[in-house]
C-alpha angles and dihedrals in degrees: 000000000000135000091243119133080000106161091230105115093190128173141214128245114197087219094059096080084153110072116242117184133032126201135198149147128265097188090296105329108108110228118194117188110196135184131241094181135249135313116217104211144143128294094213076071092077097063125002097170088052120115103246089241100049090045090053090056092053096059092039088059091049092044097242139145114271098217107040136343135164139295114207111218121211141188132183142227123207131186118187134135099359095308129114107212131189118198111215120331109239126233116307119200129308111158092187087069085049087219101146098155087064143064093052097133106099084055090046100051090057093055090051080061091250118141117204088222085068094050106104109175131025117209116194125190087207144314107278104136088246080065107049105018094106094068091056091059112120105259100016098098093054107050089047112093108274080240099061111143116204110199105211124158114259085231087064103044079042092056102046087058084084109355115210105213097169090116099049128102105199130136133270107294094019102106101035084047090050100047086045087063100052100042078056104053093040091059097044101041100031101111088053097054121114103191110199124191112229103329135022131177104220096176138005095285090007112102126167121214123184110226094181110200104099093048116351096252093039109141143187134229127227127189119187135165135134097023084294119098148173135206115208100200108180116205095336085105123034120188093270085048096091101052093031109021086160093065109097121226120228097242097060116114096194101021101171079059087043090055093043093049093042093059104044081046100057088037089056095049084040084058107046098026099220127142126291126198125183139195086226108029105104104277131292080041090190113144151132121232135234140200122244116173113293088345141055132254128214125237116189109209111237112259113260105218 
């Protein structure tokens, strides 16, 4: 996998020190990983059912703040068969959340040369507000094709209908933030949705599979083509996933499922060694997995300039 002859004509804005999109190969299929931005949120979200000591350590051992750190946020771009997909739409803009280093997609997108007009088909892994935001954003809708299709499991249209958060640890505003969102979306993209059951094939080599767990329609992305392939898997791993896939993030509506799905997910990409790419791993997210143990280990893929 390399980001050579890929199709992205990005360009360079002296502003952007701080690199913002990756692309790469997958056999002949063209992957673009861009960033949203960052999420500043609380530790105590990364495992609420942690003891507060063996999550310290965790962070010490990372080197990370004990209070709060970053989330990285991360979309992705396909290209296969003719059609332009976008895989989830970042945050958008909600100034009650005071989240301003995030929600940076739709502007990014238009430096990597990609015009939302030319975008065909919108994957979600599911409807949390960091997923669909985007969308919601004054001006987008109308300047996507009046024939976007946006591919999202029936369970998770199903569920936002009347959310059950009584599982979820998330700060204050979160989930009023959250259902707002959806109830949104839903209204102003209804008539684009195309629910699928379990499985969907988006794209020749793009199929979409719904995991449940972290919401009960979450799904996760994989890309093959070629022998090579990359599983876009949303908020199903989080960066303490690896070493302690058994921890429950605070935004998990179901998080004994989540930890299910998160570790026959990461045995599976263990197994097979294939790429892995995340919404909240540190950008560019792309990885292979290892075991360790009873746990995982994370390998970042070296950067192919």
């Amino acid at each position: 996998m390399n980001l050579h002859n890929t199709s992205y004509q990005a360009t360079s804005k002296p502003e952007e020190l701080v690199p913002s999109r990756y692309a790469l190969k997958v056999g002949e299929i063209d992957v673009l990983v861009v960033s949203d931005g960052v999420l500043p949120l609380p530790t105590t979200m990364l495992a609420h059912n942690a003891t507060p000591a063996d999550r310290a350590t965790w962070l010490h051992d990372m080197f990370l703040p004990q209070d709060a750190f970053d989330w990285a946020l991360n979309a992705v771009m396909v290209r296969s068969g003719g059609r332009t997909i976008l895989i989830d739409a970042g945050l958008g803009s909600d100034p009650d959340l005071h989240l301003p280093r995030a929600g940076q997609l739709i502007k990014r997108l238009e430096a990597a040369g990609i015009d939302l007009s030319s975008v065909t088909d919108l994957v979600l892994t599911h409807m949390h507000m960091d997923h669909i935001g985007g969308l919601l954003v004054d001006g987008v809708k109308e300047r996507l094709r009046p024939d976007l299709q946006i591919h999202v499991a029936a369970a998770e249209v199903k569920f936002w209908e009347a959310p059950d958060f009584s599982r979820v640890a998330m700060p204050p505003g979160f989930p009023d933030a959250l259902r707002a969102a959806a109830k949104r979306f839903a209204k102003e993209y209804g008539g684009h949705l195309r629910q699928f059951d379990e499985e969907h094939e988006v794209a020749p080599g793009v199929i979409v599979r719904r995991t449940g767990g972290h919401t009960p329609g979450h799904s996760v992305v994989r890309v093959a083509s070629g022998g090579e392939a990359l599983t876009f898997a949303g908020d199903a791993v989080f960066a303490v996933g690896f070493e302690q896939p058994e921890w429950h993030n605070g935004f998990e509506h179901d998080p004994e499922e989540a930890a299910r799905v998160r570790i026959r997910l990461l045995r599976q990409l263990a197994e097979t060694g294939e790429m892995l790419v995340a919404t909240h791993l540190p950008f560019p997210s792309i990885g292979r997995v290892a075991a360790d143990g009873d746990a995982f280990r994370w390998v970042p893929a070296f950067w192919d300039y």
